[in-house]
N, C-alpha and C positions, 0 to 999 in steps of 0.2 A: 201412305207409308204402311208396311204390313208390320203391325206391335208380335203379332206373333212369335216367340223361340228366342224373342231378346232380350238380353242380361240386362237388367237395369239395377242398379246401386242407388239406394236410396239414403243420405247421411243424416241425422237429426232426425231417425225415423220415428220417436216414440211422441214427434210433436205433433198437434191436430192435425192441420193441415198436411203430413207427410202420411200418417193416417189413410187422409180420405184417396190421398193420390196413389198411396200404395193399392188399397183396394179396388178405382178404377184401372193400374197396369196387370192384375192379377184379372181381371175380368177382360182387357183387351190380349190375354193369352203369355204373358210376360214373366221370365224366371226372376224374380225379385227379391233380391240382397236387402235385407233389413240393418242399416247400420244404428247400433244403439250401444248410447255411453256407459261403461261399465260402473257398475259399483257394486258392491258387497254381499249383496242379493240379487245379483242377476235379473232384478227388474225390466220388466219390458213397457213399462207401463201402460199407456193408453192402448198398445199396441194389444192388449189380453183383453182389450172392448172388442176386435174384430169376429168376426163370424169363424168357427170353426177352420170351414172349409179355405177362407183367406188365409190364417194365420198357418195352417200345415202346407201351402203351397209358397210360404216363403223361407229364406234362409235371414236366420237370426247371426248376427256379427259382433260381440259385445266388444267394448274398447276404446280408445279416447282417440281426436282427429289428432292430437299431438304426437302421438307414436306411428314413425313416417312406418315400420313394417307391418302393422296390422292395416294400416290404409293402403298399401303395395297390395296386401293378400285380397283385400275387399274390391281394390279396382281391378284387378286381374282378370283379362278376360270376360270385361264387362264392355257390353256398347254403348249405354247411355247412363251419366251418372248425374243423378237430382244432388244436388250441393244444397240443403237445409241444417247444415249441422247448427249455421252460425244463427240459428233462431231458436234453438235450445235453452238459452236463459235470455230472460225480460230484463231490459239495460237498465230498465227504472229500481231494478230490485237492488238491494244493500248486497255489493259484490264485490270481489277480489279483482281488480279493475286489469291486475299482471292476469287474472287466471282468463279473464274475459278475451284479455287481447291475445296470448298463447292461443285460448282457441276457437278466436276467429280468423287472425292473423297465421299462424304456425299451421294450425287446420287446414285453413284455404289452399295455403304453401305445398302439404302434404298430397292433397287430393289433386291440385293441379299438377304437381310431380309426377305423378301417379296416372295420370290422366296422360301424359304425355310418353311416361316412358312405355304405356301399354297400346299405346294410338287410337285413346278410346273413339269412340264417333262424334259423341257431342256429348257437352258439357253446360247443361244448367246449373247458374249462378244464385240461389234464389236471395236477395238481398230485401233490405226495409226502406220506405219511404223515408222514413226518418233524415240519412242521410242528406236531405236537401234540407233541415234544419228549418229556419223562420225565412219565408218569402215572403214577401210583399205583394204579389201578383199570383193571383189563383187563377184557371186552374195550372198546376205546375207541370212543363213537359221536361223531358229528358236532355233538353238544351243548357237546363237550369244548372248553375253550378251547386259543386255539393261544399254543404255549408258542414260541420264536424258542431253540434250542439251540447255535444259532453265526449268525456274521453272514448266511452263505451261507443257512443257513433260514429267517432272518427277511427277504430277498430274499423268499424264493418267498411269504411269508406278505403281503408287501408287494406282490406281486403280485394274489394272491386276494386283498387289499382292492380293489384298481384294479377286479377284475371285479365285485367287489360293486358298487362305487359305481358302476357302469356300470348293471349291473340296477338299480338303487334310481334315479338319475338321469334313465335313458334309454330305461327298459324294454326296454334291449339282452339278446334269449334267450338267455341264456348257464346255461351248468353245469356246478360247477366239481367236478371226479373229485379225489379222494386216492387215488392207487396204493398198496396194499402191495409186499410183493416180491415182483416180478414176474421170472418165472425163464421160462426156456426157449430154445432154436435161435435162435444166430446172440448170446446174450449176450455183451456184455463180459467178458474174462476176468479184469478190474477186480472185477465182483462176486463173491460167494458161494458161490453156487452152482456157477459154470464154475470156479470157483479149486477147489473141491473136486477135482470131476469131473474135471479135468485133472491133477491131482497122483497121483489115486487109477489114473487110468490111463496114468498113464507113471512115478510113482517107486514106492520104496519103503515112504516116508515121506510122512505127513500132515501138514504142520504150519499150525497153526491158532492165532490168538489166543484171544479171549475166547470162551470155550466155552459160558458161561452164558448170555449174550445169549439173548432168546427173539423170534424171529421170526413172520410171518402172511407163508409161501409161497404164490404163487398161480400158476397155469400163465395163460402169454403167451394163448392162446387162448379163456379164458376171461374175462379181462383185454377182449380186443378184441370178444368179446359184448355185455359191461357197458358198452365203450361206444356200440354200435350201438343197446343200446337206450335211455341217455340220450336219445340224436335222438330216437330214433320217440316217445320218452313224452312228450306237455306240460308233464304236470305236473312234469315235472324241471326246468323252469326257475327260474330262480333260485335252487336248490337246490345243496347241497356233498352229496356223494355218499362213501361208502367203498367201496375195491372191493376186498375182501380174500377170504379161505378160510374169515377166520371163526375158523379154529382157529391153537395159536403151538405150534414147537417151537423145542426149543434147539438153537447149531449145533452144538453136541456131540452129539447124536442125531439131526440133520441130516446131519454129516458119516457115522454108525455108518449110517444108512439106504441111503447113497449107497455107502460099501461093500460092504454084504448084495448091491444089488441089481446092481454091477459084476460082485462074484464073484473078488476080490480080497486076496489077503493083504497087508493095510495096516496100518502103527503109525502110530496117531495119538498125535501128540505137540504139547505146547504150546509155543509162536513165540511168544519177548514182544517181539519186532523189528516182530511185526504188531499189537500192540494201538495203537491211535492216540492217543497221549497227548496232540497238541493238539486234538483236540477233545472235550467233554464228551459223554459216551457215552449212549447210548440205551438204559436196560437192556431195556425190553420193549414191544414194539408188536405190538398183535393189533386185526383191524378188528371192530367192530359191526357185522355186514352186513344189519340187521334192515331200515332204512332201502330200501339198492337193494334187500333181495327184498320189500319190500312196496311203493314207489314203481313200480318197473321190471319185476316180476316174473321179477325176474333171481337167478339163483344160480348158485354154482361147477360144471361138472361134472367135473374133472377129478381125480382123489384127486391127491393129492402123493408117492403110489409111482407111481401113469401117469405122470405127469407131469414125474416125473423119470427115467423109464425112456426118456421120447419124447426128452428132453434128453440124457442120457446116450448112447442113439444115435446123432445128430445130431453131437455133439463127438467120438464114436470113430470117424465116420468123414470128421471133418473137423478131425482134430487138429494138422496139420503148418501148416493155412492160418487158424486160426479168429483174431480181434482179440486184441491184446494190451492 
């Protein structure tokens, strides 16, 4: 597929991962729509970490996915549009649960509207693992039914119905991605990973909730592969996709790994101020990735010691300024 001279729309752009992917379609030649949620101060955020020369080659869109004529103006005349918006706020944080479901739910509605009334080419979904809630049988493929584990993720699940009934109604191209954890430069230090990382390189102390939790790490870059090549493959249409490592550790030898490779004398100790007691927890998600490498002919290249040494990097030398 030639990325060259085509419009792509990117919604949820100021989040990490819509970041790294903007910067890969601006480098495969792509006029690139930056959608980002408005507020008071015209923050762009993460997005003012890009290089120069990225950030003047894209077009900024400020505005919410709930107002259906700013999302008409931003899909206009676009070929392919990244659907990230609904990964702009972390389900686990203390939130307006109506403002959550408006805009993942009403969002979704918007962009797919939008998508249809402009016949855009294809329509990536990017959605969360999450929505398969508590399994019992790892690793989880895309057969698995989706479980709604709190309100916030039966949102996003109510979302990826909308896309369904879009394709099934409309035969609008659309493809809807389940992220695992997706780690890497410029995260939130809301998540996991950066919460390690930064503890382990500036305290004494490690403290950590649930240790047992077993995770599917995946480095940002490999993540932004899997989705380049949804587009280019047809056959992904209509299709839900997983886009994981494949493999789960736990974050108790998550955190021992991120030690080793800092180089660090660190006590990790157990934090029950950080276990989340209202929401019902997720003991183990690991992806099926049998699907994207035989659909996409896609697979991880990054081990999760590179990938966390590129990350580690990144935060040690941008510890004073990185998101809180």
């Amino acid at each position: 597929m030639n990325w060259r001279n085509k419009n792509v729309l990117v919604t949820g752009a100021d989040h990490f991962i819509s970041i790294h992917l903007i910067e890969r379609l601006v480098k495969l030649g792509c006029n690139v729509r930056a959608f980002v949620r408005h507020d008071y101060h015209s923050s762009i955020g993460l997005l003012d970490r890009m290089p120069a020369y990225i950030k003047k080659s894209i077009k900024m869109i400020f505005g919410n996915l709930t107002n259906p004529d700013v999302i008409e103006y931003a899909v206009k005349d676009t070929n392919i549009v990244f659907h990230l918006g609904i990964l702009d706020v972390i389900p686990y944080q203390a939130i307006n649960i109506r403002s959550y479901l408006e805009g993942t739910i009403i969002g979704t509605f918007n962009v797919l509207n939008s998508a249809k009334n402009n016949k855009t080419e294809r329509i990536i979904h990017v959605s969360t693992a999450e929505v398969y809630g508590n399994m019992e049988v790892m690793p989880i493929s895309e057969n698995n039914p989706l479980k709604a584990q709190s309100p916030q993720f039966g949102s996003d699940i109510g979302a990826e119905k909308l896309v369904e009934g879009y394709y099934n109604s409309y035969e609008l191209p659309v493809t809807i991605v389940r992220l695992f954890n997706t780690y890497g430069p410029m995260q939130s230090l809301k998540a996991i990973v950066p919460t390690i990382i930064t503890q382990v390189l500036t305290e004494p102390k490690l403290l950590l909730g649930d240790m047992h939790a077993t995770r599917d790490f995946i480095y940002v870059e490999d993540i932004v592969d899997g989705l380049i090549k949804a587009v280019e493959v047809p056959e992904s249409v209509g299709v839900a996709l997983n886009l994981g490592s494949g493999n789960g550790i736990t974050i108790g030898n998550l955190a021992d790994t991120i030690v080793s490779l800092v180089g660090r004398e660190v006590e990790i100790l157990f934090d029950a101020t950080r276990i989340r007691l209202k929401t019902p927890a997720i003991d183990k998600l690991v992806a099926d990735i049998t699907k994207a490498k035989e659909l996409l002919g896609w697979q991880p290249k990054i081990s999760l010691s590179a990938g966390l040494e590129k990350t580690i990097e990144w935060f040690a030398e941008h510890i004073e300024t990185s998101q809180v």
